[in-house]
C-alpha positions in Angstrom: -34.4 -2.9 -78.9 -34.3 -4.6 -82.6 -35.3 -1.4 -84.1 -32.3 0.0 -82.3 -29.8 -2.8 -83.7 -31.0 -2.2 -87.1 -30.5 1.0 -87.3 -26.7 0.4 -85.6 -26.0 -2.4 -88.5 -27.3 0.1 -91.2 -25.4 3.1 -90.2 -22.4 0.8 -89.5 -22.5 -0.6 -93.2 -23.0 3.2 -94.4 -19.8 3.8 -92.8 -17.9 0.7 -93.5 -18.8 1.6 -97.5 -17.8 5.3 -97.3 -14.6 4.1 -95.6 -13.6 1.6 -98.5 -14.4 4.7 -101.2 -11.3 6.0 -99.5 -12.7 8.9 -97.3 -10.2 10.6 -95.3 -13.2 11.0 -92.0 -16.3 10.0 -91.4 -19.2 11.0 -93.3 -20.3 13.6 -91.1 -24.1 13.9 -93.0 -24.7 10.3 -91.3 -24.1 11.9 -87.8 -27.1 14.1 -89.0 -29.4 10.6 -88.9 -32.4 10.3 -86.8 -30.8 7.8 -84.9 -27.6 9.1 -84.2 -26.8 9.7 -80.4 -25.9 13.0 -79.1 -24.8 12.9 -75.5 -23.9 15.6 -73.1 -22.5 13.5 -71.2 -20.4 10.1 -71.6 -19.0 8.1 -68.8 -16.4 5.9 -69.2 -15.9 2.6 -66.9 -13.5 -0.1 -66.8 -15.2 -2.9 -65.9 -18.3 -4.2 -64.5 -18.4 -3.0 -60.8 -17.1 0.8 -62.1 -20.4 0.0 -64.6 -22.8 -1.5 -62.3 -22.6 1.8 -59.9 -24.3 3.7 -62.4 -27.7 1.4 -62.8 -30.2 1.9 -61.0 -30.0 5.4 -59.2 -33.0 7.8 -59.1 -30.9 10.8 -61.1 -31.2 8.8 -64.6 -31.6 5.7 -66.2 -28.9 4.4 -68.7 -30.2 1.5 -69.4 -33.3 2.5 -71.6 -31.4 2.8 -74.8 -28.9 -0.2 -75.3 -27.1 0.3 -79.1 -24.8 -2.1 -79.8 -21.3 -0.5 -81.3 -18.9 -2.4 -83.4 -15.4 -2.9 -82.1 -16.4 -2.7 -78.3 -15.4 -4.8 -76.1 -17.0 -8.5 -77.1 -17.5 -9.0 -72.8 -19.2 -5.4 -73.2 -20.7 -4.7 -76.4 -23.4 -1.7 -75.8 -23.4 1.8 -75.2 -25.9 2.2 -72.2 -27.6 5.5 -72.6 -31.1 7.4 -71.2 -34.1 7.5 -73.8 -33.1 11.4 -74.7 -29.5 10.3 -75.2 -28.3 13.1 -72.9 -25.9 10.2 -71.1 -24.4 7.6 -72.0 -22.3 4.7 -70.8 -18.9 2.8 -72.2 -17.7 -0.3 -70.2 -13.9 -0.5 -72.2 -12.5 -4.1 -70.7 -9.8 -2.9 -68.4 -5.8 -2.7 -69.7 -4.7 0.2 -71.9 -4.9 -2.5 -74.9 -8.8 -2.7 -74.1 -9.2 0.8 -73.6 -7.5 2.3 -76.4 -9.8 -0.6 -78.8 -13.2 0.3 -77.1 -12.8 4.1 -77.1 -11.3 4.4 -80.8 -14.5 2.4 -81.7 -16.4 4.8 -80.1 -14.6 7.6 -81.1 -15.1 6.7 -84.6 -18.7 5.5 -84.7 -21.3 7.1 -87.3 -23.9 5.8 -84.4 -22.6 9.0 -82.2 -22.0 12.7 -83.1 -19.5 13.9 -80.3 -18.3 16.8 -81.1 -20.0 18.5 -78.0 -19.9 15.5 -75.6 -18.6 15.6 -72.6 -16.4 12.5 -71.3 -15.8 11.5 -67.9 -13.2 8.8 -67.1 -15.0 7.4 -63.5 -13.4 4.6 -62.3 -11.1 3.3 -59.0 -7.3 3.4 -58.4 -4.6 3.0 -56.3 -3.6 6.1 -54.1 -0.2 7.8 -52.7 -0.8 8.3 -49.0 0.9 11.1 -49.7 -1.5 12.6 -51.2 -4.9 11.1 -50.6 -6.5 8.1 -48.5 -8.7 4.8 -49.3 -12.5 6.3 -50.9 -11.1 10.1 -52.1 -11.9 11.3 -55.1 -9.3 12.8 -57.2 -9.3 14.1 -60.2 -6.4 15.3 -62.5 -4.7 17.3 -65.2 -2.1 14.9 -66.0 -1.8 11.6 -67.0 1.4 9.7 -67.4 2.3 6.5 -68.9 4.7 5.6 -66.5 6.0 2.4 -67.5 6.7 3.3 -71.0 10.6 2.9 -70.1 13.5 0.4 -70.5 13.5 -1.9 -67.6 15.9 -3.7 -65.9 15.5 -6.6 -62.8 16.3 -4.4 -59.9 18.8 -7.2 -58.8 20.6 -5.8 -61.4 20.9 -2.0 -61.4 23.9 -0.2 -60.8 24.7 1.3 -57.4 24.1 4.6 -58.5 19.9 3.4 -60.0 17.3 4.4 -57.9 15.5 2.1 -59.4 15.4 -0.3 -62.7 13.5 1.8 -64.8 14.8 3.9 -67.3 13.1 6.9 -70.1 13.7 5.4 -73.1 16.5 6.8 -75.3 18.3 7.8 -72.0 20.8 6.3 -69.8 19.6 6.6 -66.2 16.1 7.1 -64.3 16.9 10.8 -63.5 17.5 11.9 -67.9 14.3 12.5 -69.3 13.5 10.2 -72.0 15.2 11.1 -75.3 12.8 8.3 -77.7 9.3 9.9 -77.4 6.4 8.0 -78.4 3.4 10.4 -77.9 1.7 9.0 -75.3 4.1 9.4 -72.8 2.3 13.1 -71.3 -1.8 14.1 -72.0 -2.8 17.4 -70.1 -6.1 17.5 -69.9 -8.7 21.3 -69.3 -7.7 22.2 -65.9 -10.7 25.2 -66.0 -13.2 22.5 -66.5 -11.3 20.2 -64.0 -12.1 23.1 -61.1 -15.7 22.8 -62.0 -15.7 19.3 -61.7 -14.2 19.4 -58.5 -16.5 22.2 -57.0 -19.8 20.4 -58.2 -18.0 16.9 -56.5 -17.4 18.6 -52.9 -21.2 18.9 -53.0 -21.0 15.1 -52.7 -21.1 13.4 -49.4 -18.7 10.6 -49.0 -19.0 7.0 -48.9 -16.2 5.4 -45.9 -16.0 2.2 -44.2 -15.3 1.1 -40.9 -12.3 -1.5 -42.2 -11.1 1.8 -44.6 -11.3 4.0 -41.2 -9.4 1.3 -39.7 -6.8 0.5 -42.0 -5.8 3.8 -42.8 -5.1 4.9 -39.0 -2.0 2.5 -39.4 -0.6 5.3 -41.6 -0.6 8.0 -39.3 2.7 7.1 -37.4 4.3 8.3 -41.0 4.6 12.2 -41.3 5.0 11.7 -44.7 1.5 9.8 -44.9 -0.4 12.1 -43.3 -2.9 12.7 -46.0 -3.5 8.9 -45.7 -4.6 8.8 -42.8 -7.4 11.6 -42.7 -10.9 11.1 -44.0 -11.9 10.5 -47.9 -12.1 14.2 -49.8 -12.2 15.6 -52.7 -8.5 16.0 -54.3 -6.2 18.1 -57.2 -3.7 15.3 -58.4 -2.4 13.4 -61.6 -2.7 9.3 -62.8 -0.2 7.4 -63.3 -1.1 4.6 -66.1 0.0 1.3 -66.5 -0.3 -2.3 -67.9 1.3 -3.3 -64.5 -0.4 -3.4 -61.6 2.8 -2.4 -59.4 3.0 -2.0 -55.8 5.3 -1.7 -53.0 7.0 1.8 -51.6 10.1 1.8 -54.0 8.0 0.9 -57.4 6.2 4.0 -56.4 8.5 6.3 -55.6 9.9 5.1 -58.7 7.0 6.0 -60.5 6.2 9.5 -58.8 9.4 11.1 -59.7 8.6 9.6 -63.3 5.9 12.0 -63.1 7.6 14.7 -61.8 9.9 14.2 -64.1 7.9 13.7 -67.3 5.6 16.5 -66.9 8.6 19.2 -65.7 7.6 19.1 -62.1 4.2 20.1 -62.7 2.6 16.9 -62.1 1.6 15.3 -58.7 1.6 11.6 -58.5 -1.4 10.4 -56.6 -3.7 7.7 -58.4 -2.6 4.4 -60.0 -4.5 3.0 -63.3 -4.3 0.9 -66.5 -5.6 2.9 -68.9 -5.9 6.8 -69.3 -3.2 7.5 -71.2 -5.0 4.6 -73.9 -8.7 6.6 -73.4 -6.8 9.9 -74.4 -5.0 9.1 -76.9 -7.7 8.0 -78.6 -10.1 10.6 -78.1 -6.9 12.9 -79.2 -7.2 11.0 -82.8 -11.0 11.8 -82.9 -10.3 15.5 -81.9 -8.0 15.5 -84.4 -10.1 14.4 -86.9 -12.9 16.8 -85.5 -15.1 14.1 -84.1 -14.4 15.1 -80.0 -13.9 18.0 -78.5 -10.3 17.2 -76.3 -11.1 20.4 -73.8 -14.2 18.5 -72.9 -12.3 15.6 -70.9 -12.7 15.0 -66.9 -10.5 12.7 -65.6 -12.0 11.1 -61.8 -10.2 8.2 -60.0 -11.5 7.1 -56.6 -9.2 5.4 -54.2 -9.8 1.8 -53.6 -6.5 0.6 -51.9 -2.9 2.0 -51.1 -0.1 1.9 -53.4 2.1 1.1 -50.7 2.3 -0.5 -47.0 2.5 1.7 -43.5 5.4 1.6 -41.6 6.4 -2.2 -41.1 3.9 -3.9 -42.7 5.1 -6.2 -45.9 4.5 -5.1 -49.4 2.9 -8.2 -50.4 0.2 -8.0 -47.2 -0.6 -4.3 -48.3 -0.9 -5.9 -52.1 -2.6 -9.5 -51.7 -3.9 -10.1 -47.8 -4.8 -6.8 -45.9 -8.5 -5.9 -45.6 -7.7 -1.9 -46.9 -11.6 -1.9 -46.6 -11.4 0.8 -49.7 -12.9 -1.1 -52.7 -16.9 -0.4 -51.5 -16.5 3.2 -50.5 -14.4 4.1 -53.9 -17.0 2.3 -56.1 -19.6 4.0 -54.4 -17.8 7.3 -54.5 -17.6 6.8 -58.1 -21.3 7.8 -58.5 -21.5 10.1 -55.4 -19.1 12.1 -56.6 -19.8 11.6 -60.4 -23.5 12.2 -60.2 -22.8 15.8 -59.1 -20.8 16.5 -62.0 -22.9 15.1 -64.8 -26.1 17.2 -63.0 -24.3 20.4 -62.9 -23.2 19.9 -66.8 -26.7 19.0 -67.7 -28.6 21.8 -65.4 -25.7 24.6 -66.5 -25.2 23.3 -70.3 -27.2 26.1 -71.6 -25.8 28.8 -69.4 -22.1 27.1 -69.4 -21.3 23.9 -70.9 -22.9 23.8 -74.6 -20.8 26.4 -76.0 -17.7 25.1 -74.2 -15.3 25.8 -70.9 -12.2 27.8 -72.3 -8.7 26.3 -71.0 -6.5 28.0 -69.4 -3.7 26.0 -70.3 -2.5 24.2 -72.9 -4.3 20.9 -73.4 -3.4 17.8 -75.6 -0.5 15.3 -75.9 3.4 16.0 -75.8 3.4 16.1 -79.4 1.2 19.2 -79.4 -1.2 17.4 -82.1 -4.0 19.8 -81.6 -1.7 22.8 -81.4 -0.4 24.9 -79.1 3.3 24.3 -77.3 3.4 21.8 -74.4 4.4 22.7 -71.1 6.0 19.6 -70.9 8.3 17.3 -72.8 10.8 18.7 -76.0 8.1 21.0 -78.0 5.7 20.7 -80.5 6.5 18.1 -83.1 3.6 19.9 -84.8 5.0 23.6 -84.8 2.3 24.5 -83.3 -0.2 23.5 -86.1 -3.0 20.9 -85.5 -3.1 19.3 -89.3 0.0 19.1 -90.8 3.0 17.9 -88.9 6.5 19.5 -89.2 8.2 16.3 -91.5 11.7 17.7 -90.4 11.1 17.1 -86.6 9.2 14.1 -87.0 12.7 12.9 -88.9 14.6 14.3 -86.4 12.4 12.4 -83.9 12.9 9.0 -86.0 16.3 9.2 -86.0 16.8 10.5 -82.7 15.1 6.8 -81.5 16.6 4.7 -84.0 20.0 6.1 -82.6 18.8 5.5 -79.0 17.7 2.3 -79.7 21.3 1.2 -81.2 23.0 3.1 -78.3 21.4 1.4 -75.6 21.9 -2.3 -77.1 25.2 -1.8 -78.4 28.1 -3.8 -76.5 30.7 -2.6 -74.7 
């Protein structure tokens, strides 16, 4: 819609102009504009399949407002959003590199006014049998940025390494990581995840017969259990990463990262690339008063096993066994999904407008917006959401520098 584009480019100059004249935030009077988008509800997607679910369902119809949004992705350049702007749509490009780019665009854009929106992350993952099975749809309080660690070649770890990744700043997998970056922990509104997951049990499940099929070879596994019963609806926490690991000892690897990082409160379940990126920057626009970071749903649906049943080879499980999981978990996406955005939109009044009060500390392991994590070292912020404590952020500094020099120095 040209008018549409115009009013995009104008806005976009207004804010590229009030930038350069050195405000600290945006110009909140142009999120006051006749054109500026408020949505209830904003989904974010991946890439295109994750996308593609949402087009064309009889509930609403994202595609009748199409605003191009400078800094998206230049594969997926528009917002998608229904002609009252209630919902709207984000494809990001998938990698945490991608993620992080599209959503601090977004975050950051005079062409939207956030502050009461809503975001759902909606896209597939990998799954612990352990926890869940191929099509399930999880959803979760944590998410951890599992690879952020030292690494070594397995083929090279000392006898006593469970496995070749190491928290940064420490000196074996089981210390937890002494050099903290910020992203390593976000804990998301777990009041508002309960609602999410009683409007998504409403749902009835997508399956397939190869999923049904594939995942009965896990059930001679006591420990895999979960794996092998029907897609449901399931309580756990995302791991994120750039790499697309697999294979039983990468993942154990990563699970007791998560228990580790979060203080044993996290459960490992749900493999991505790019949470911890979406988070951290809607953080920085709740930080800057521009989202709301209690307003965050975090949905994964299962697409394929992290790891292979008894006797079967990793790299079958990874790169030639029909799982039969990819259909049902895109579909799940919106079956699921669907009921969550309907019960904001039909409760907002009554619920969602004025807001869902956590019940437990929400944010990064930094404690940016305030509050003490229940996770990780303590606030870096002293518990205030503007202006950071200098001497802990020092202390921090050097704590890494000396980590840094400690772990490379020779013996």
């Amino acid at each position: 819609m040209p008018c549409i584009a115009i009013a995009s480019r104008a806005l976009a100059l207004g804010y590229l102009i009030t930038t350069v004249a050195g405000s600290p935030a945006l110009d909140l009077v142009s999120r006051n504009h006749q054109h500026v988008v408020k949505p209830k509800v904003f989904l974010i997607d991946m890439f295109p399949p994750e996308g593609d679910v949402w087009y064309n369902i009889p509930e609403f119809n994202l595609l009748e407002r199409n605003i191009t949004v400078p800094g998206f992705s230049p594969l997926f350049p528009d917002a998608h959003c229904t002609k009252d702007g209630n919902v709207c749509q984000i494809v990001t490009g998938e990698s945490e590199i991608n993620a992080a780019a599209s959503i601090t665009a977004l975050t950051f854009s005079p062409l939207f006014d956030l502050r009461r929106t809503y975001f759902m992350i909606a896209g597939i993952a990998g799954i612990s049998p352990k926890v869940a099975t191929l099509g399930s749809v999880t959803f979760a309080r944590y998410a951890i940025q599992v690879a952020l660690q030292y690494e070594f070649d397995a083929r090279e770890i000392p006898d006593n390494f469970t496995t070749g990744y190491v928290p940064l700043g420490s000196f074996s997998p089981t210390q937890y990581p002494d050099s903290i970056y910020g992203t390593e922990v976000f804990e998301v509104n777990d009041a508002l995840r309960q609602l999410a997951i009683g409007f998504a049990k409403t749902a009835t499940l997508n399956d397939s017969s190869d999923a049904m099929a594939y995942r009965a070879n896990y059930a001679s596994t006591l420990a895999y259990t979960a794996g092998s019963q029907p897609p449901s609806v399931v309580a756990c926490d995302v791991a994120t990463s750039d790499v697309y690991f697999s294979g039983t000892l990468l993942s154990e690897a990563f699970e007791n990262t998560t228990k580790l990082f979060t203080n044993g409160s996290g459960e490992y379940c749900t493999t991505a690339q790019e949470d911890n990126a979406t988070l951290e920057a809607l953080l920085r626009g709740a930080i800057n008063n521009l989202t709301d970071f209690s307003r965050i749903i975090v949905l994964r649906t299962a697409s394929d096993f992290d790891r292979p049943y008894a006797d079967e080879a990793d790299t079958v499980n990874l790169f030639y066994a029909n799982q039969g999981g990819f259909e049902p978990a895109i579909q799940n996406i919106y079956l699921a999904g669907v009921k969550v955005v309907e019960g904001i939109l039909q409760e907002w009044d009554s619920t969602f407008k004025k807001g869902v009060k956590p019940s437990n500390y929400i944010g990064d392991i930094f404690g940016s917006l305030g509050g003490v994590p229940d996770f990780g070292p303590g606030s870096v912020f002293n518990d205030n959401p503007v202006t950071p404590s200098r001497k802990r952020v020092r202390s921090l500094m050097a704590k890494r520098a000396m980590a840094g020099m400690q772990a490379r120095a020779p013996e």
